[in-house]
C-alpha positions as CSV (number, residue, x, y, z in Angstrom):
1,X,34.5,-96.1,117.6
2,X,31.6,-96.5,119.8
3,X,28.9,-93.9,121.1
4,X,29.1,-95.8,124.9
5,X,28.9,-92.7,127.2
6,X,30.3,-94.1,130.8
7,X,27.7,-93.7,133.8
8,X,29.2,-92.9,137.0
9,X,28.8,-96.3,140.0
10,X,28.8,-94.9,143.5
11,X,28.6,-97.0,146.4
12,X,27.1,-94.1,149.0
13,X,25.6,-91.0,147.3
14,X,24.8,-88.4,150.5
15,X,22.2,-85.9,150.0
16,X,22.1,-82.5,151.9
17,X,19.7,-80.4,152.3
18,X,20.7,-77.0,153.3
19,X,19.3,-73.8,153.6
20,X,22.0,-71.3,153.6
21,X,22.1,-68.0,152.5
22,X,22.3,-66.1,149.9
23,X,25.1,-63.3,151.3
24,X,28.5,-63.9,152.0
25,X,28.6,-62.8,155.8
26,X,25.4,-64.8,156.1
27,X,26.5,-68.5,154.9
28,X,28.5,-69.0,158.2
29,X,25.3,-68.8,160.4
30,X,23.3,-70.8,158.0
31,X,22.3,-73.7,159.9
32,X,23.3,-76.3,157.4
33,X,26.8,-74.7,157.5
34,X,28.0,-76.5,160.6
35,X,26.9,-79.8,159.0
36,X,28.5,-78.7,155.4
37,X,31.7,-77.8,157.7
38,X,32.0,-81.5,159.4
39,X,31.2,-83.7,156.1
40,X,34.4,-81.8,154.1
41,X,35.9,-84.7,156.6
42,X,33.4,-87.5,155.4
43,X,35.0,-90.3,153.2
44,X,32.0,-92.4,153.1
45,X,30.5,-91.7,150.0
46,X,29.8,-89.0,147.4
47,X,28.2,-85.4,149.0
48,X,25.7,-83.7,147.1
49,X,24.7,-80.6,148.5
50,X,21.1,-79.3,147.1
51,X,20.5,-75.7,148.5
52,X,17.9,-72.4,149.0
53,X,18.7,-70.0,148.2
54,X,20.0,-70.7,144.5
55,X,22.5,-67.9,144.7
56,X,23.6,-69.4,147.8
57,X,25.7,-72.3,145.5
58,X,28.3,-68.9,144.2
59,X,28.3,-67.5,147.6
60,X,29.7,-71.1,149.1
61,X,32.0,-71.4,146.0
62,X,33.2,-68.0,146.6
63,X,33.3,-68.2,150.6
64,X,34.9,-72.0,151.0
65,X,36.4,-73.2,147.8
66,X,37.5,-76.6,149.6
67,X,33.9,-77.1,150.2
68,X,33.0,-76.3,147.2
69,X,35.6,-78.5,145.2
70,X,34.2,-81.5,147.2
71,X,30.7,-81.6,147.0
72,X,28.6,-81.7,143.5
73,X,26.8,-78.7,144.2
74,X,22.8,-77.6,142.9
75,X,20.1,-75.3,143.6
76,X,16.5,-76.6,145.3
77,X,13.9,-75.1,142.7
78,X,11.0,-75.7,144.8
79,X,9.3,-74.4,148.3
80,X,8.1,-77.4,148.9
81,X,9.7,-79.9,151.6
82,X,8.4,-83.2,149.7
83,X,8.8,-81.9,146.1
84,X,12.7,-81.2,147.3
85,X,12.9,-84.5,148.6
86,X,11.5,-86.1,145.5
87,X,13.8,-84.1,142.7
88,X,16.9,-84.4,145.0
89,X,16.6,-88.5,144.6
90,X,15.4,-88.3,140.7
91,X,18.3,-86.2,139.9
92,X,20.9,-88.7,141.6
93,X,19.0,-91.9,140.5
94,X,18.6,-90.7,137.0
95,X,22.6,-89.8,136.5
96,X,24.4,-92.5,138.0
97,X,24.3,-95.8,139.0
98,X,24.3,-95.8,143.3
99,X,24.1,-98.4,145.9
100,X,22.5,-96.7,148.5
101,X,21.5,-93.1,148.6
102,X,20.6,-91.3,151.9
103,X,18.9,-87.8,152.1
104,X,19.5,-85.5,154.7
105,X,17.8,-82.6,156.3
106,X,18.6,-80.9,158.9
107,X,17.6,-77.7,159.8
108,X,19.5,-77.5,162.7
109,X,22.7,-78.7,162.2
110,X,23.8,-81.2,163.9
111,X,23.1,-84.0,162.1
112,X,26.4,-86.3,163.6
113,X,28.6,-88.5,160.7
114,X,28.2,-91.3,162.9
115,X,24.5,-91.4,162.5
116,X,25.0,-90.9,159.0
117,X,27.7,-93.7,158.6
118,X,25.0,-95.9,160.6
119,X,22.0,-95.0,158.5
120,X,23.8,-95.9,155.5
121,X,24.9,-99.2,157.4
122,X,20.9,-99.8,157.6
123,X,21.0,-99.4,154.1
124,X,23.4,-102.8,153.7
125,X,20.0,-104.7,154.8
126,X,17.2,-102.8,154.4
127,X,15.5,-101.1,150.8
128,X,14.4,-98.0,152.9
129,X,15.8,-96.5,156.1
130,X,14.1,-93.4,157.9
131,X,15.3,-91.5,160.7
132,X,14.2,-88.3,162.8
133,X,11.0,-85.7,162.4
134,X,9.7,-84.8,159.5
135,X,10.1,-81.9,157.9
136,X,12.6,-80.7,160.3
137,X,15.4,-83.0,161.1
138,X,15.4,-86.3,159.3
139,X,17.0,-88.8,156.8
140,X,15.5,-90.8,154.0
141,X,17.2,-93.6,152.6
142,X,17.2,-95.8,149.4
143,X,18.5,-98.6,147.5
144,X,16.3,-97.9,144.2
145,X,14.3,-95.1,143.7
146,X,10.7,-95.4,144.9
147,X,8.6,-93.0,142.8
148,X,5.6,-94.3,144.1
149,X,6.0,-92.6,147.5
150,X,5.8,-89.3,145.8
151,X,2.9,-89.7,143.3
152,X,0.7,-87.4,146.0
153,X,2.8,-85.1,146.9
154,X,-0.1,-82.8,148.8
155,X,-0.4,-85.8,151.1
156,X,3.8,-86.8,151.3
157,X,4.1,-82.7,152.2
158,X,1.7,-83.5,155.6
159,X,3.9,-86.7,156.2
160,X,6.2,-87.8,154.3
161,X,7.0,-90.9,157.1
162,X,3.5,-92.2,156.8
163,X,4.1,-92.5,153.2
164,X,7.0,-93.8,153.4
165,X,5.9,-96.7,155.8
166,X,2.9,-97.4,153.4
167,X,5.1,-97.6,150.2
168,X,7.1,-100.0,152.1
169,X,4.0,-102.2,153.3
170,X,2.1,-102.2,150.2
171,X,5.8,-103.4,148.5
172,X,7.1,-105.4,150.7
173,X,10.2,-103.4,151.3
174,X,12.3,-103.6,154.4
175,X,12.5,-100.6,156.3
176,X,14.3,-99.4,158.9
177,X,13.2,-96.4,161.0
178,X,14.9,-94.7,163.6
179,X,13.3,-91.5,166.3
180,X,17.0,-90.4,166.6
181,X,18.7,-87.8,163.8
């Protein structure tokens, strides 16, 4: 008999960012919602929806249980844009073995699969891929995690992008970035 515990391989991991809300009649409005509501359709890759408020996870369970069945579903525990960012990709790094993971954040909603299905495209060539405005409306993508570009995260909070660029200089990484999200 052997202790080997299985890791889960995914190809495409998809991070979401959504603030939603943390009342039934509320979640509809949320502006991550509309984006929540298109990717029940996505068959790229596995959806992991991190979201504010923490109660909002039993709201969406109780309000769309389709949704809820297809996306891993778990609460943001900090205020702060970068730190988000930075747990969101530990947590998927650190329990599975992934390709290519892409973070998404859009706060208002109409972040477009296509983009998506492009930025992880991006991903086929390049170790990081950036897209969009931070902290508003962007996408952050990676083949390994790079810790390094959150090991200040005072100075990723101001600009996250800059870092990002840096990281990828300093390491001789191969980035893609992108204005459009």
């Amino acid at each position: 008999m052997s202790d080997w515990i299985p890791v889960p391989e995914f190809e495409n991991v998809l991070i979401v960012l959504a603030e939603l809300a943390d009342a039934p009649e509320d979640i509809a409005d949320a502006p991550a919602f509309p984006l929540l509501d298109r990717l029940k359709q996505w068959n790229g890759g596995t959806v992991y929806v991190f979201h504010s408020p923490p109660e909002a996870g039993e709201v969406l369970e109780d309000l769309d249980p389709d949704m809820a069945a297809r996306f891993a579903l778990a609460a943001q525990m900090s205020d702060m844009p970068a730190e988000v960012v930075r747990d969101a990709f530990r947590r998927v790094f650190s329990r599975s073995v992934v390709q290519r993971v892409l973070l998404v954040a859009s706060q208002t909603g109409r972040a477009e699969l296509e983009k998506i299905d492009e930025l992880f495209a991006k991903l086929e060539h390049h170790d990081l891929v950036w897209a969009g405005e931070w902290p508003t409306d962007f996408a952050l993508g990676m083949k390994q995690f790079q810790g390094e570009i959150f090991s200040d995260l005072n100075n990723a909070q101001n600009d996250l992008r800059k870092i990002v660029r840096e990281i990828a200089t300093e390491k001789n990484l191969g980035i893609f970035e992108s204005e459009d999200f």
